[in-house]
KEKE-3310 file (N, C-alpha, C; in steps of 0.2 Angstrom, whole numbers, plus 5000, padded with zeros to 4 digits):
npx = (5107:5102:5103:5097:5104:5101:5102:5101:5098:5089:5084:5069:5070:5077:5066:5058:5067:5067:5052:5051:5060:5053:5043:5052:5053:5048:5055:5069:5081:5081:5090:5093:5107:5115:5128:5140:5149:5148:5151:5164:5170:5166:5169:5184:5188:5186:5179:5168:5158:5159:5149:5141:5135:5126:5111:5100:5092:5077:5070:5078:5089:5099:5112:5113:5119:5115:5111:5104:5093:5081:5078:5079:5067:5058:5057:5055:5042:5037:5038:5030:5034:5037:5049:5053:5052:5064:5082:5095:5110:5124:5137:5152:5163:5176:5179:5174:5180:5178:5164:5166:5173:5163:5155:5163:5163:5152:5141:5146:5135:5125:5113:5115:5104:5098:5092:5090:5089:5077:5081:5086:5096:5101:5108:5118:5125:5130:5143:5156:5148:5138:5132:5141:5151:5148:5143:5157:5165:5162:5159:5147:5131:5122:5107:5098:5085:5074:5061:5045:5037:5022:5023:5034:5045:5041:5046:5060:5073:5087:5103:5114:5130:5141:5154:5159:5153:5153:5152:5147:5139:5125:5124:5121:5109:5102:5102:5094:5082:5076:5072:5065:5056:5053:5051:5063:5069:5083:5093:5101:5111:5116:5126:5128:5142:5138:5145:5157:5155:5152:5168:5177:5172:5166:5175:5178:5171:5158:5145:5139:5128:5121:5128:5129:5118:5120:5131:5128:5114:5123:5129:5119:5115:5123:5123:5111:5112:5123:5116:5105:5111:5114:5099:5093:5102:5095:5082:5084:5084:5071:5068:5057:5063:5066:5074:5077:5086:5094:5100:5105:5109:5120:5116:5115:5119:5115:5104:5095:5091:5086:5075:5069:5064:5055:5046:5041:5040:5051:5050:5060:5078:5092:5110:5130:5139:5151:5169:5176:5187:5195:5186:5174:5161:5161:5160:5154:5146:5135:5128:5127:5120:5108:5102:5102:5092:5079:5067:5065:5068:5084:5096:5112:5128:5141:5158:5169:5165:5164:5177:5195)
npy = (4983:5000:5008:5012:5014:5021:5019:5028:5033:5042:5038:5029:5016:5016:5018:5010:5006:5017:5016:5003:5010:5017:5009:5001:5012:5011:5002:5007:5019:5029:5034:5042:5040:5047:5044:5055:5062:5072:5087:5086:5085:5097:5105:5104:5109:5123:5134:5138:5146:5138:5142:5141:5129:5124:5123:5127:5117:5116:5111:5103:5110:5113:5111:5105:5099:5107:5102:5090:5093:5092:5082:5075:5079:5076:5060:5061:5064:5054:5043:5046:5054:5062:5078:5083:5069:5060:5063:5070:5062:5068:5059:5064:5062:5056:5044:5026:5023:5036:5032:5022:5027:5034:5026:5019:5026:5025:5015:4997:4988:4993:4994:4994:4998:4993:4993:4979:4969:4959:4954:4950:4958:4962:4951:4953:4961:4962:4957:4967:4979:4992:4987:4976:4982:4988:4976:4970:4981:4986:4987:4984:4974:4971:4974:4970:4975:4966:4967:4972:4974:4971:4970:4971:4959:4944:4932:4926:4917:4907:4904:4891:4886:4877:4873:4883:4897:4911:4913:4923:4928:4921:4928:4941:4938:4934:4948:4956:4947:4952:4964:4965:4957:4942:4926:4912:4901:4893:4883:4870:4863:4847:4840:4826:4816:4806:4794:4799:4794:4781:4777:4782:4782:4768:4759:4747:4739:4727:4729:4743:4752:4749:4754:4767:4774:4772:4781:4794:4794:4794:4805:4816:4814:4820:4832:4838:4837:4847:4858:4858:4866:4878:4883:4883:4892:4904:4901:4904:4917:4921:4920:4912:4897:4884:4871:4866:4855:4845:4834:4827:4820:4820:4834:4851:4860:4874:4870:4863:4871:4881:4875:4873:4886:4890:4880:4885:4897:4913:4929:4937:4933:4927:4927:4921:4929:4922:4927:4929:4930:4945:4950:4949:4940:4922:4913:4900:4901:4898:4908:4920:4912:4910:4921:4926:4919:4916:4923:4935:4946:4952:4948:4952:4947:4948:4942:4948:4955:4959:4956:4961)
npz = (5053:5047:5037:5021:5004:4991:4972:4959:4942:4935:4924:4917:4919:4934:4941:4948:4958:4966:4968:4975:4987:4995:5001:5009:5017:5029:5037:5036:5038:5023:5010:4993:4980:4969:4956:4949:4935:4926:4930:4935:4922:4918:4927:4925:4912:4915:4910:4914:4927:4942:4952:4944:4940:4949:4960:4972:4979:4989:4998:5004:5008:5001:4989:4972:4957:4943:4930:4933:4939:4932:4926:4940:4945:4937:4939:4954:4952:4940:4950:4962:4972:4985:4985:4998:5002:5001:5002:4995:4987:4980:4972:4964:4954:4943:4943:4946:4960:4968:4972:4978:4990:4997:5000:5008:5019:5026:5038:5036:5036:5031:5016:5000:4989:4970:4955:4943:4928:4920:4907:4889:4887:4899:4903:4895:4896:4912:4914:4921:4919:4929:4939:4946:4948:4957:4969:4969:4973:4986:5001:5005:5008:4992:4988:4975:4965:4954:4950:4956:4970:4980:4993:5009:5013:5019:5020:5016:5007:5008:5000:5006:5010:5019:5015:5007:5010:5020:5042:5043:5033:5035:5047:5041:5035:5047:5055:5045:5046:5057:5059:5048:5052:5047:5040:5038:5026:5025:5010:5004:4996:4988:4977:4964:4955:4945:4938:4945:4957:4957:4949:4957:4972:4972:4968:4971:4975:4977:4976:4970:4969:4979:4988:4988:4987:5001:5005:5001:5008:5022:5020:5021:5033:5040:5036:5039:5054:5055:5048:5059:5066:5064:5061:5075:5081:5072:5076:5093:5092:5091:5075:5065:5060:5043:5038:5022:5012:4999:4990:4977:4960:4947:4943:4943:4958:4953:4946:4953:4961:4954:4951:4962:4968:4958:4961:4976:4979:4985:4994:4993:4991:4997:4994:4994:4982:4973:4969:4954:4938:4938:4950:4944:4942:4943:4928:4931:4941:4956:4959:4951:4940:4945:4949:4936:4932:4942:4945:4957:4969:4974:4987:4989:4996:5003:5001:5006:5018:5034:5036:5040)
capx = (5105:5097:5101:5095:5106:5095:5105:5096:5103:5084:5081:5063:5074:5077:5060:5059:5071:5064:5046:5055:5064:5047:5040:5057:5059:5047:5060:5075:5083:5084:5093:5096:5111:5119:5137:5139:5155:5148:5151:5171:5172:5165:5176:5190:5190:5186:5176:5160:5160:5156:5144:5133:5134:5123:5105:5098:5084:5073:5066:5083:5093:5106:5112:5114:5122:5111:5109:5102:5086:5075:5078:5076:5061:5051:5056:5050:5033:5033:5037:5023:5036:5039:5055:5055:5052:5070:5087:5098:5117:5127:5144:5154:5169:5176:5181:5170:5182:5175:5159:5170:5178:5157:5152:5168:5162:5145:5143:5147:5130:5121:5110:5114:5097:5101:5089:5094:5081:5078:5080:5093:5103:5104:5112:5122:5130:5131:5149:5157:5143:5139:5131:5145:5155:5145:5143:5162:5169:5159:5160:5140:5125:5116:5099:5097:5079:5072:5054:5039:5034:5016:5024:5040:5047:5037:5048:5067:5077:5093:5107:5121:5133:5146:5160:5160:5147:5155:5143:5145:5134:5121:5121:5119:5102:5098:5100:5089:5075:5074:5071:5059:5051:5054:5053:5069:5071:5089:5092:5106:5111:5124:5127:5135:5143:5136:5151:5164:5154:5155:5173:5184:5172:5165:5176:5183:5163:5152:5137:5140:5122:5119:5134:5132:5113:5121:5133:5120:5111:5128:5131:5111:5116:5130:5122:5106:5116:5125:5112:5101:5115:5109:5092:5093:5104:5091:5075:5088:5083:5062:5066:5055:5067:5064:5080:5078:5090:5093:5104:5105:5115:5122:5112:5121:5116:5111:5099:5091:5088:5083:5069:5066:5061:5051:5040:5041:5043:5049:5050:5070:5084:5099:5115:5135:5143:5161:5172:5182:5190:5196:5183:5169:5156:5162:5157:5151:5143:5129:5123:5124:5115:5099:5101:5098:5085:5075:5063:5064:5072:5091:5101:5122:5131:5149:5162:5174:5161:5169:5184:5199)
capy = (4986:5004:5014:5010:5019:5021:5022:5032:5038:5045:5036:5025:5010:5015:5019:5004:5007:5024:5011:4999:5013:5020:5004:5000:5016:5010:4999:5008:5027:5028:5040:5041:5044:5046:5044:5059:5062:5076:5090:5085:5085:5104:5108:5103:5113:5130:5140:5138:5148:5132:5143:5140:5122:5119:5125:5126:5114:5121:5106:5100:5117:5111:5112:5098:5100:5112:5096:5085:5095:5093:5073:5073:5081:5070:5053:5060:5065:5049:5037:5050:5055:5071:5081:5080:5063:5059:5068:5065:5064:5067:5058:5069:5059:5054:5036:5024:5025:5042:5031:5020:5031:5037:5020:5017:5031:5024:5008:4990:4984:4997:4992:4997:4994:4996:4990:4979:4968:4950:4952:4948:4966:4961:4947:4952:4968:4961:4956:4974:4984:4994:4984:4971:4987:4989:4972:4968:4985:4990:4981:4983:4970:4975:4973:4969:4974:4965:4965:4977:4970:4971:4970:4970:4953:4940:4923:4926:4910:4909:4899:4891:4881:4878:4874:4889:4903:4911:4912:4931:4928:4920:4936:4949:4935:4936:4954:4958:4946:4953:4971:4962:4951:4938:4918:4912:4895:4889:4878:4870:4858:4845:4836:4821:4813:4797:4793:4799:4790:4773:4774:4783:4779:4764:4758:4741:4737:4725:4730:4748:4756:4749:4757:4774:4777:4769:4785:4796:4794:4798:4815:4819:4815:4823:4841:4836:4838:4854:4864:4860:4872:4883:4881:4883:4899:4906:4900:4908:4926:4922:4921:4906:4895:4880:4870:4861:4849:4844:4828:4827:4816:4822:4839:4857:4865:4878:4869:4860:4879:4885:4871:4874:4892:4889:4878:4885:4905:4918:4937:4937:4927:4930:4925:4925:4930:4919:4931:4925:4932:4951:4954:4947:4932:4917:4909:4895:4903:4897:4914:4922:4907:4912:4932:4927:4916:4917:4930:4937:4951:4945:4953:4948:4949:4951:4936:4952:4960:4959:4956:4968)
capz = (5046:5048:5033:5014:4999:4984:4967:4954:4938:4934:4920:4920:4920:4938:4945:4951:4965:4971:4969:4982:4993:4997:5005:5013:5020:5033:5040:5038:5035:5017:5006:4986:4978:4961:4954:4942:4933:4921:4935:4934:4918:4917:4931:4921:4906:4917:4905:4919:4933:4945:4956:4939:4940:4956:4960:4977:4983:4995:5004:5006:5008:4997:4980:4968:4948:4937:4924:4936:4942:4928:4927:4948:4947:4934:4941:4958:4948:4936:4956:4967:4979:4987:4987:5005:5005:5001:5000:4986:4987:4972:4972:4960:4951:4935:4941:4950:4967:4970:4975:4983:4994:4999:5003:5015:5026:5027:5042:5033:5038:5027:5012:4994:4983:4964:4948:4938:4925:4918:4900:4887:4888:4906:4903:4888:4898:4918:4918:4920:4921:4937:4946:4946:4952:4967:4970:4972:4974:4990:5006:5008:5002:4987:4983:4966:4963:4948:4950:4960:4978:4984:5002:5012:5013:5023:5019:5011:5006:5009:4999:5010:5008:5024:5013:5004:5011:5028:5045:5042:5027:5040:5053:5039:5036:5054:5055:5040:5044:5063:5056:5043:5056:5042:5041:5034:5024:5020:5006:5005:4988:4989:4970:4962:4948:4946:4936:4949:4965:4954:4949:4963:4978:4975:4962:4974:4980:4973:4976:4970:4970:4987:4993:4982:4993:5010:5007:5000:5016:5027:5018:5022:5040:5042:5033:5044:5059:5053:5050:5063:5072:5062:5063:5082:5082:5071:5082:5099:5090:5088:5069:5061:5052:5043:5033:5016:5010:4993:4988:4969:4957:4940:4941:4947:4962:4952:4943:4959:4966:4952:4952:4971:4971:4957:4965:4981:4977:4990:4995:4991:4990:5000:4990:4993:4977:4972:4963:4949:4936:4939:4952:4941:4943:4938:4923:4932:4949:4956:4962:4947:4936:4950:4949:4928:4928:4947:4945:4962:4969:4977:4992:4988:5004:4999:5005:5011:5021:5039:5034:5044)
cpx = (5100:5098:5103:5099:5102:5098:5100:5101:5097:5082:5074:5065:5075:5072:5058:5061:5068:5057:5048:5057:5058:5041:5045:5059:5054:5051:5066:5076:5084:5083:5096:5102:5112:5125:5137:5147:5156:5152:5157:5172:5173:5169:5183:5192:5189:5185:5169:5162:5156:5150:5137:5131:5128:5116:5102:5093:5081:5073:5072:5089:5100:5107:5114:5115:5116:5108:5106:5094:5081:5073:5073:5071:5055:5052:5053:5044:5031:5032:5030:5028:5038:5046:5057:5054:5059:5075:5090:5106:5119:5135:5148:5162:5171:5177:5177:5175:5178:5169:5161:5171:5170:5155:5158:5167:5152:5147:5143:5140:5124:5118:5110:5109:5099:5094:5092:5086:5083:5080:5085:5098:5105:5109:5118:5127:5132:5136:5152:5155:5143:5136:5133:5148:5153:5144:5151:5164:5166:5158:5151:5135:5123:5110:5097:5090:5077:5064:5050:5038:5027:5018:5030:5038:5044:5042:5057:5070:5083:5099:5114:5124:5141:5153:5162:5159:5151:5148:5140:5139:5126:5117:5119:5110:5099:5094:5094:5081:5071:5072:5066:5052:5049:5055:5058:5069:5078:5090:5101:5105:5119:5122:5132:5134:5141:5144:5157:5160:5156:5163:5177:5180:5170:5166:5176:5175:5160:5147:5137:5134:5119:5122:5135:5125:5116:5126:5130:5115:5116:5130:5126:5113:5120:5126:5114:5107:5119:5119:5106:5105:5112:5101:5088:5095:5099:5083:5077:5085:5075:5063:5063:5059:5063:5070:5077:5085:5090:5098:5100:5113:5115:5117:5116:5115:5112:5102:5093:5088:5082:5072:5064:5063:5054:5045:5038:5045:5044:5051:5054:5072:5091:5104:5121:5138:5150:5165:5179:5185:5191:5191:5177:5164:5159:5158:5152:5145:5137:5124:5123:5121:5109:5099:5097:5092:5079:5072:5060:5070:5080:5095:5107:5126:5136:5154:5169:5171:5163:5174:5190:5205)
cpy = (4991:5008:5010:5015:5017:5023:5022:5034:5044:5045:5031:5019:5010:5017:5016:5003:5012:5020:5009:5004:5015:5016:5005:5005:5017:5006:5002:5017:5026:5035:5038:5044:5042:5050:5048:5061:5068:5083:5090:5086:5094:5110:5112:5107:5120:5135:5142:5139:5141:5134:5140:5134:5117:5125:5122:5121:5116:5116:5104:5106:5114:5111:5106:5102:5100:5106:5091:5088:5093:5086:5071:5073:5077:5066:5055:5059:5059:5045:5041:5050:5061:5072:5080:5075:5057:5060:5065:5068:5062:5066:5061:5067:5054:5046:5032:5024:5031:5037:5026:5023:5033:5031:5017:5021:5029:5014:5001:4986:4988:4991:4998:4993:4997:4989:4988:4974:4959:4949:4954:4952:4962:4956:4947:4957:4967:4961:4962:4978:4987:4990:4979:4978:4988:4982:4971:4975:4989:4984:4979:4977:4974:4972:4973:4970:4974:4965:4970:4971:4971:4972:4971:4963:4949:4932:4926:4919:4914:4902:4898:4887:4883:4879:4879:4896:4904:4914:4919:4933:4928:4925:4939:4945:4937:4942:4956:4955:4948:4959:4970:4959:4946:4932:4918:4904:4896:4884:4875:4862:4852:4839:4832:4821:4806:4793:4794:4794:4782:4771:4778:4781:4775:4758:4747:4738:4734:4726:4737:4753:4754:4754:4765:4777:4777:4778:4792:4801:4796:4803:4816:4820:4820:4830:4840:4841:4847:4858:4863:4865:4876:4886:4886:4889:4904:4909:4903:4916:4926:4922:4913:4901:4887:4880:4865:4857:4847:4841:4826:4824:4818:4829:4844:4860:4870:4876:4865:4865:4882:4881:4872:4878:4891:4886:4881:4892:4908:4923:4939:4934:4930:4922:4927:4923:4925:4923:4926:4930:4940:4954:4952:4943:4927:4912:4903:4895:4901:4903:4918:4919:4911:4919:4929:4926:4915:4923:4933:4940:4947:4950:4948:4952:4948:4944:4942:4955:4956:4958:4962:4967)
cpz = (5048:5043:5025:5011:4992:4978:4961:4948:4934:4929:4922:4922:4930:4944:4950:4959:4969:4974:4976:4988:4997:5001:5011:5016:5029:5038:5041:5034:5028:5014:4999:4983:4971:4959:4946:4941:4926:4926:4935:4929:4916:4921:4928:4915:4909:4914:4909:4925:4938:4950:4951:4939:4943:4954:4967:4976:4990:4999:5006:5008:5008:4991:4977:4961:4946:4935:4926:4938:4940:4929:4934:4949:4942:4937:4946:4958:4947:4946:4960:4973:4978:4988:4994:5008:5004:5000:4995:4988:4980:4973:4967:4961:4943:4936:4947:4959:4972:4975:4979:4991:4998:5004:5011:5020:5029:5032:5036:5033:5036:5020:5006:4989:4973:4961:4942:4934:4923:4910:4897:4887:4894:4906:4897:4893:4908:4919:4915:4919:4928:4941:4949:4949:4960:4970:4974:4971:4980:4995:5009:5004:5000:4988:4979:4965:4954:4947:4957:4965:4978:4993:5004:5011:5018:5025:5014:5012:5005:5005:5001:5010:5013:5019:5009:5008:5020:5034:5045:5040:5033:5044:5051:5040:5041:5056:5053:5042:5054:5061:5050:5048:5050:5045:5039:5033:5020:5017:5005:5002:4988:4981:4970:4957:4949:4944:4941:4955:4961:4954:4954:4970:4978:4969:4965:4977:4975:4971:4976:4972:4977:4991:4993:4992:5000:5010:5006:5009:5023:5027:5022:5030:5042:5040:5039:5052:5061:5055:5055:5069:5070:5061:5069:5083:5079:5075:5089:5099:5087:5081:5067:5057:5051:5037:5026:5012:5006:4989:4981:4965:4951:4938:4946:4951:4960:4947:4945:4962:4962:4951:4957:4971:4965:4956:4972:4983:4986:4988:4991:4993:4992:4994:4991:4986:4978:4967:4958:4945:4936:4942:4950:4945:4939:4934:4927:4940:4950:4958:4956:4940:4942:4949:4941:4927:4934:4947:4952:4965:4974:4982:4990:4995:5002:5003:5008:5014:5030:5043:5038:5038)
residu = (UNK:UNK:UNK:UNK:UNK:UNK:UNK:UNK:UNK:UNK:UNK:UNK:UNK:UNK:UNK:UNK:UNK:UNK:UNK:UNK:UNK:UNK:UNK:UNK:UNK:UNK:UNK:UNK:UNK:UNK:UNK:UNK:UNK:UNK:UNK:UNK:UNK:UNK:UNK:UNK:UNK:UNK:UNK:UNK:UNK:UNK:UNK:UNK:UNK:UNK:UNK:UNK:UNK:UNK:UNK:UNK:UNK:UNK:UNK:UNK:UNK:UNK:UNK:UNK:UNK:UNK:UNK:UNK:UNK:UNK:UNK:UNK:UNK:UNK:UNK:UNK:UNK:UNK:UNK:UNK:UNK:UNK:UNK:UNK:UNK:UNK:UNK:UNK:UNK:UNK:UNK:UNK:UNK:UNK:UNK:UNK:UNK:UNK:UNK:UNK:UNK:UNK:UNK:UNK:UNK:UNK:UNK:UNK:UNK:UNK:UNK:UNK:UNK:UNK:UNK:UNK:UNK:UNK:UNK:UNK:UNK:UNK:UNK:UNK:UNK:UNK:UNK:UNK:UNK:UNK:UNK:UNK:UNK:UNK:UNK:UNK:UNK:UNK:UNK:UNK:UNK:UNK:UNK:UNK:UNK:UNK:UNK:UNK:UNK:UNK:UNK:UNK:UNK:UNK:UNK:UNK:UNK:UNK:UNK:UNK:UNK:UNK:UNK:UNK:UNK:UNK:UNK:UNK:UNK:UNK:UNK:UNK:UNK:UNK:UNK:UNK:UNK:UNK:UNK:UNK:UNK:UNK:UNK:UNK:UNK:UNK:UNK:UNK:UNK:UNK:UNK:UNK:UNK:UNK:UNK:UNK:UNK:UNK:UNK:UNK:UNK:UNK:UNK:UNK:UNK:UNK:UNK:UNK:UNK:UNK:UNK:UNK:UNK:UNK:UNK:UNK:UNK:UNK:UNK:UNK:UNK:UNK:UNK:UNK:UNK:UNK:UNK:UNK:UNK:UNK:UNK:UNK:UNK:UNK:UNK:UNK:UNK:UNK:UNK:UNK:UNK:UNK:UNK:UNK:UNK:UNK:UNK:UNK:UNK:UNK:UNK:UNK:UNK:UNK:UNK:UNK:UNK:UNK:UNK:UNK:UNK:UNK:UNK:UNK:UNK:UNK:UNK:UNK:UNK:UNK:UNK:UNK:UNK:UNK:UNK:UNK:UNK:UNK:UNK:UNK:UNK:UNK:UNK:UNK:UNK:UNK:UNK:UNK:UNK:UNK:UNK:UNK:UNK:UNK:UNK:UNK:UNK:UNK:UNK:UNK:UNK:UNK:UNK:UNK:UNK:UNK:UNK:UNK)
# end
């Protein structure tokens, strides 16, 4: 992981992120970009000579769309960053592929950061919005900054789950928290039905509550066991880990996590997304229940990232 992309569209809503890029660009090359689809359009009717369209930048000896300047250059101001403290590329298409097609020339193990926020809009407008498009329409982890830092990252949780979550997920972790010199605590949630453990596994047993813990206790080993591999691969690359474990009966993962961090906050929160319906979040995701209601910023590492 060596280069951050910083999506602006230069309203205050995405300060936020320029805020963020300007710690983080201590760690890594960061560059801002925004996806303009005004610039096609005036193309397209051909009553404007297109040389009138752009307007140099000095500091950058390049031009960027006329209609862009004035916006550019407040958010620099309102953030207190210099022109030549970050280039700006302007993606320039009418349909979101265009920034598709950007992001496919750029390494797989890059870093797109985007602001998104905690409050009801956010959660009235996420499914289908942009930053569900970059999410599943781009093979890089996002950053979802939902909240101001005081620091780079010291401590990131990690939510993993072997049967679902690939170890890809993992490495991008590794990568991230070696280039952080980051702790890393994986949490890892295993839930029952009480009602199912009673009548299908311990429907023929006497002694069912006995039998329910006895097995209980054999899950815990078995997950125990597991990730101290992972554990171990982590502690191989000097990164501090430490695993948490967390056997729960009639309560959703999501709502054992979202307990967890709450007592037990960190920096960020790695997450792999499960797509469901046309590309979306599904309704029932445990990763995007914790994006809504975990007030802590969230890296999504994509379950196609990899992938040939």
């Amino acid at each position: 992981m060596k280069n951050l992309f910083v999506a602006t569209d230069f309203s205050p809503h995405s300060d936020l992120a320029l805020s963020l890029a300007k710690k983080f660009q201590e760690k890594l090359n960061t560059k801002v970009f925004h996806w303009d689809y005004t610039i096609e359009k005036l193309k397209s009717m051909g009553i404007i000579n297109p040389d009138q369209l752009y307007k140099e930048i000095e500091e950058w000896s390049k031009k960027v769309p006329l209609h862009l300047v004035d916006e550019m250059k407040e958010q620099y101001q309102r953030c207190s960053v210099a022109m030549k403290d970050f280039e700006l590329d302007v993606i320039e298409g009418k349909k979101f592929s265009a920034l598709q097609e950007y992001f496919k020339s750029q390494d797989k193990d890059d870093l797109i950061l985007i602001t998104t926020s905690d409050d009801t809009f956010f959660e009235r407008v996420f499914f289908g919005n942009f930053v569900e498009k970059l999410i599943f329409g781009t093979e890089q982890a996002v950053y979802l900054a939902k909240k101001e830092i005081t620091h780079l990252p010291k401590k990131i949780g990690v939510c993993f789950d072997p049967e679902h979550d690939q170890l890809n997920f993992l490495n991008q972790v590794k990568n991230f928290a070696k280039v952080f010199e980051c702790e890393v605590e994986i949490i890892y949630v295993e839930s029952f039905d009480s009602r199912d453990l009673h009548q299908n596994v311990f429907a023929t047993n006497q002694d069912a509550e006995k039998n329910k813990n006895n097995y209980l206790a054999y899950k815990r080993k078995l997950a125990e066991e597991k990730f101290e591999e992972y554990e171990k691969a982590f502690e191989k690359e000097g990164i501090n880990t430490r695993v948490e474990l967390i056997f729960s009966v009639d309560k959703t993962p999501a709502e054992n996590l979202k307990k967890y961090f709450t007592e037990n906050p960190v920096d960020l929160l790695f997450v792999e997304p499960h797509p469901g319906f046309k590309n979306g979040f599904r309704f029932n995701s445990t990763s995007y229940d914790l994006i809504k209601n975990v007030p802590v910023n969230f890296i999504v590492v994509k379950e196609s990232h990899g992938k040939k």
